[in-house]
N, C-alpha and C positions, 0 to 999 in steps of 0.2 A: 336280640332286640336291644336298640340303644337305652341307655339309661338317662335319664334327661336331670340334669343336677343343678338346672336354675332354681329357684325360690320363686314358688306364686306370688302373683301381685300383693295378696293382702299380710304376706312376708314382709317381703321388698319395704312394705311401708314402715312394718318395724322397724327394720335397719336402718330408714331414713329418719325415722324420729329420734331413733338414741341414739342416734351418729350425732345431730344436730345438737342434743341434749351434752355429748360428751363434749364436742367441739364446743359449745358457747358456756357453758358454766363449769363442766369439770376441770379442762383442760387448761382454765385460763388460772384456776386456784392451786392447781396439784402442787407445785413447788413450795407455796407458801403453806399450807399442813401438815406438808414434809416436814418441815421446821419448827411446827406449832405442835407436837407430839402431846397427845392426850387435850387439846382443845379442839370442842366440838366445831365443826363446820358450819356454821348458821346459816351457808348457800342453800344448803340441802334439803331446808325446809321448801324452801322453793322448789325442788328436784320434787319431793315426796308430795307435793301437793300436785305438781301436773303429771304427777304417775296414778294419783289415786284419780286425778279428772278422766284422765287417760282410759283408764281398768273401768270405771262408774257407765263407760261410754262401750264395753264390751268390743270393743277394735283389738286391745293388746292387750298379753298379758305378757307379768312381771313374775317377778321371786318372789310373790309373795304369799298369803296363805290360800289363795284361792285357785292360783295359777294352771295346780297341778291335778285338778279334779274332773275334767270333762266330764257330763253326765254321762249314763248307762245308755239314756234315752237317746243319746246325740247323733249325727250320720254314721253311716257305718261304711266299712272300706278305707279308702287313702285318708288319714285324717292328719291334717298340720294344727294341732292345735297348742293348749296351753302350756304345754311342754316346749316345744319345738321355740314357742314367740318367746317365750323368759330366757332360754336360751340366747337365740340371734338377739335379744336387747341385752343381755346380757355381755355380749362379747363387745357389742357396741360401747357401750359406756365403761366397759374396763379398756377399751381401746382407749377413752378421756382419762378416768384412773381407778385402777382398782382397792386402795384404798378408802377410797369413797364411795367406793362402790360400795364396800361391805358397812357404809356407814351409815346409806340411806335410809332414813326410818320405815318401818313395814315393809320390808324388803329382807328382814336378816333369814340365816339360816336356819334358825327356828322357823320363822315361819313357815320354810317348805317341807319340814318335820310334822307341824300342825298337819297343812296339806295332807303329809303320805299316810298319818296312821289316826286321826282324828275321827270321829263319827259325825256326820251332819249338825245334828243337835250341838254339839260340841263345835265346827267351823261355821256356824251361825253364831253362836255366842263367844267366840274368839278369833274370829278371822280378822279383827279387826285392829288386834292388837301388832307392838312389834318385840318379836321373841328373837331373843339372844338363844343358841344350846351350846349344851353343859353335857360335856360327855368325859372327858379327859382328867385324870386323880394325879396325883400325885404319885400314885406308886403303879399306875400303868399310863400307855399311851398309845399303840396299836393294836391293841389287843382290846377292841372293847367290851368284849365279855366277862371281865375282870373285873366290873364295876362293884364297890363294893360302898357305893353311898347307900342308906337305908331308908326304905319307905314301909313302917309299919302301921296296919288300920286299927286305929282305935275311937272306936264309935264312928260316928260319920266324917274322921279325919283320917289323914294321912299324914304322920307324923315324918316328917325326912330329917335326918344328920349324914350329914359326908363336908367331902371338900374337892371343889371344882378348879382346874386351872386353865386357861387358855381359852376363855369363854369371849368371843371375839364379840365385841358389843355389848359387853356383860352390864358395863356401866351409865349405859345410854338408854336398851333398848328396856320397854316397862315392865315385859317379862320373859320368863327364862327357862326354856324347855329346859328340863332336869333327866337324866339318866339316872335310874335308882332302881334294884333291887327288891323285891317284895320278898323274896325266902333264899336268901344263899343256899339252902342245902339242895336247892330244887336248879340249880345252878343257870343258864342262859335263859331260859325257857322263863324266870321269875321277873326278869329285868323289864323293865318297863317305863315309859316318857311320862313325866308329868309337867304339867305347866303351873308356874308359882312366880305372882308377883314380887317383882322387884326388890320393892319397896314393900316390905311383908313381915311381923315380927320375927325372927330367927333369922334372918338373912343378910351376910355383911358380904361388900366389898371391901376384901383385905385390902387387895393393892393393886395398882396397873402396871403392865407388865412396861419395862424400853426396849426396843425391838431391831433387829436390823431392818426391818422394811416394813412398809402400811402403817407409816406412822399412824397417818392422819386418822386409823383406827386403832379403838382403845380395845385390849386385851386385858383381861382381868382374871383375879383369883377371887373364887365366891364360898363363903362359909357357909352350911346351913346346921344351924342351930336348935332342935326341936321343932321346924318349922312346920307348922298345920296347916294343912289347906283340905279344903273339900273333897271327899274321896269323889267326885266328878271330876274333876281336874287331873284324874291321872288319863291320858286319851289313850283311845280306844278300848279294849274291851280289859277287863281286871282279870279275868280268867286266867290261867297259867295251864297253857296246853304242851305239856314236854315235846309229845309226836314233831309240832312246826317247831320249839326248840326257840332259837335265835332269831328267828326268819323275820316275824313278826315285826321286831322294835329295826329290823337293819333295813326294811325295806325303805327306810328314812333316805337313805342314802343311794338308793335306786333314781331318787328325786334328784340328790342333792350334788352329788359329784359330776353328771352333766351338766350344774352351774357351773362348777369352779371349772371345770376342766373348759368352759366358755370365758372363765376370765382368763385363764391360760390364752385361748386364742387371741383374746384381743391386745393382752398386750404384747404376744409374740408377736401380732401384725404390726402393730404401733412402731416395736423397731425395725424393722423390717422397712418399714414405709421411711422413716429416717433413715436406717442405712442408705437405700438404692440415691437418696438425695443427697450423701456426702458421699457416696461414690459416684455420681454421675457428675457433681461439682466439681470433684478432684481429675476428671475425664475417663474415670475407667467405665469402659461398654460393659452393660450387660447384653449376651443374645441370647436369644428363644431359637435363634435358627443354627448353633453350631454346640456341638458338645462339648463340655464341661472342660474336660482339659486341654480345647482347644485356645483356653480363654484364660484369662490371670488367675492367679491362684484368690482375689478376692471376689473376684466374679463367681469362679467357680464355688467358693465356699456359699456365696449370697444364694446361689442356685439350689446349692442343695441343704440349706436352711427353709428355703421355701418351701422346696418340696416337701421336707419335713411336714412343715407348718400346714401343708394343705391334708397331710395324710391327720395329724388332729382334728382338723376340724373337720373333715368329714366322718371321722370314728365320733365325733362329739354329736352329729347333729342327727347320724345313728341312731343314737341310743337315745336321746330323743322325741327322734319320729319314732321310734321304738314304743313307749311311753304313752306315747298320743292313741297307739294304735293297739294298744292292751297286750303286747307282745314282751313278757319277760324281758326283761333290760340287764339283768345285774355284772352278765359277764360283760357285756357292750359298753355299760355307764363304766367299768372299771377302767376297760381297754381305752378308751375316748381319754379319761381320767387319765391314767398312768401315761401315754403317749403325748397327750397336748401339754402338761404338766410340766412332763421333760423337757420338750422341744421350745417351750415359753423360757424356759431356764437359760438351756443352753443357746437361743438366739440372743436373748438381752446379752447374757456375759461376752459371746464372742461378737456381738455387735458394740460393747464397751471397746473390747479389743482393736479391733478393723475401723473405727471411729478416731485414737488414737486420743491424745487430748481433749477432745473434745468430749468424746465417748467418756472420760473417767473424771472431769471437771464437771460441776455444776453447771457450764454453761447452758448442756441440755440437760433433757427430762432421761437421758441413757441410761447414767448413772443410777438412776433413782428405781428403774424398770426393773435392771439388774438385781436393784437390792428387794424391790417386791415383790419379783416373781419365784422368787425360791421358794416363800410358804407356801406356793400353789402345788407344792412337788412335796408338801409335809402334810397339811391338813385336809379332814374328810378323806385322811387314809396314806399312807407314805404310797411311794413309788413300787416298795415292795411289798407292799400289801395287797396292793393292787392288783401285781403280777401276781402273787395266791390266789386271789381270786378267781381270778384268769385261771389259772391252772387247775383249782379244784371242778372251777363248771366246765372244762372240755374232757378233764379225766373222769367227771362224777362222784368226785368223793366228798366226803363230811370236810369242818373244820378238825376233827377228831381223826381224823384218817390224814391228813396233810397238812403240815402245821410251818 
């Protein structure tokens, strides 16, 4: 039976809004943000306002806290829902920049943490926010099991101290999913998300990070200080069940890496879509109708960058449809992840390459691609972590068992 790999209409239309979105406001400011490192975008108010018209209108959905929740009640069977649309807009408007992508307010990756592990009562009363997460210390960075920020109850609070770094939004967004610990001795199984404003007593931004790429987004290190918040703010359930372990606080990322691995697609397309127009200006053919080494050695590489690129994004929109469709995702959002990730990396650098001057001068946006698309290959998990993942869910083993 044929597999039919077009996008439904009511797809289609996503992609034509934040294409339009990224072509008319992202793409026309990318260069100048580049430059403006740690000043906020004031465009993007404008972006976050016709996303929220957008989502209020139930057409599309986004990254953000709501996205990723279809009801129980909803159709049953083939379902393209709010997974699949945050995704394909997703890849759209990181086609404009992803940088700014990750800067749109109610859009960040908190919020699709809210989304995966929140109780109703809890994304009624904070879906509305935009949450920065804080997962990453000082003295780990793949390994998020390690976490050793502290969240202990006393009386109706939850007292948190630790130290956060690489918190993408940390300085912007108004609050800040926290990774924190309820009992080290009870080890994974204890760690648990809380969400805790901002602007909160105990709570400093040390400093913002200078970055080789995304500028235009601010990366911070966040203190917390005795900080109290209401023991309802820790989401989903307080319970510490050893049995699920880990399982619980990581399904965050069952959500969250078939984002990034969408902004991976779109900027791997973006150069991609530049290349083939300074190679077909310089007069080199691409064909569709003779094989690869029948053709220049820049053709052929442009060929089989594509084909790369095509195999991301169909591992990406997988995992996904996956998602939409209540079908376990974790090894699929990795693969999509780890694959589109790479493939975003290595098209920008060797499209700087094959571009020549032009590619490694400011003149274009190449240079700049290049230097952004590397974090997509670091964060919400490195490339080899990835690949663990991958290899623990086809072998069946623990984290414990394959390390």
């Amino acid at each position: 039976m044929a597999i039919n790999l077009e996008l439904p209409k009511k797809l289609q239309a996503v992609v034509e809004k934040g294409h339009q979105g990224a072509a008319e406001i992202l793409r026309p400011i990318s260069r100048k943000y580049d430059a403006r490192e740690h000043a906020y975008p004031v465009e993007l108010d404008t972006v976050a306002t016709l996303f929220e018209g957008i989502s209020e209108a139930k057409t599309i959905s986004f990254a953000g806290a709501e996205a990723f929740r279809d009801g129980d009640d909803g159709p049953k069977g083939n379902i393209n829902g709010g997974n699949m649309s945050a995704v394909l807009n997703i890849i759209e408007v990181s086609w404009g920049d992803v940088a700014l992508v990750l800067s749109i307010p109610f859009q960040g990756l908190g919020n699709a943490a809210i989304s995966g592990v929140a109780t109703d009562e809890q994304l009624e009363r904070l879906g509305k926010v935009w949450a920065a997460m804080a997962i990453t210390e000082p003295d780990f960075g793949s390994d998020s099991a390690a976490v050793s920020t502290t969240a202990k109850l006393d009386g109706d609070e939850y007292v948190i101290n630790g130290e956060k770094i690489f918190v993408t939004a940390g300085s912007r967004a108004t609050h800040i999913v926290v990774w924190a610990t309820l009992d080290k001795t009870k080890g994974r199984a204890a760690i648990k998300s809380f969400i805790v404003p901002r602007e909160h007593p105990g709570v400093t931004v040390e400093r913002l990070e200078h970055k080789l790429g995304i500028k235009a987004s601010d990366t911070a290190v966040i203190r917390f200080e005795n900080a109290r918040i209401p023991k309802d703010y820790l989401l989903g359930s307080p319970d510490i069940n050893v049995e699920k372990g880990f399982a619980g606080v990581m399904e965050t990322f069952d959500n969250t890496r078939p984002v990034v691995a969408g902004m991976a697609v779109g900027i791997g397309r973006a150069a991609l879509e530049e290349l083939r127009k300074i190679l077909t200006a310089a007069g080199i053919e691409i064909s569709y109708d003779k094989p690869a080494h029948a053709q220049s050695a820049a053709a052929a590489e442009f060929l089989r960058m594509e084909a790369d690129w095509e195999s991301g994004y169909l591992l990406t929109l997988r995992s996904a449809w996956q998602a939409d469709n209540r079908i376990p995702n974790s090894k699929e959002a990795s693969m999509g992840k780890a694959k589109a990730a790479r493939v975003a990396s290595d098209i920008t650098l060797k499209t700087v390459e094959l571009a020549g001057t032009t590619g490694y001068s400011e003149e274009a946006l190449l240079e700049k691609w290049a230097r952004d698309s590397k974090i997509l290959d670091i964060f919400e998990g490195t490339q080899q972590i990835q690949q663990l993942v991958v290899a623990r869910r086809l072998l069946g083993l623990s984290s414990a068992e394959l390390k």
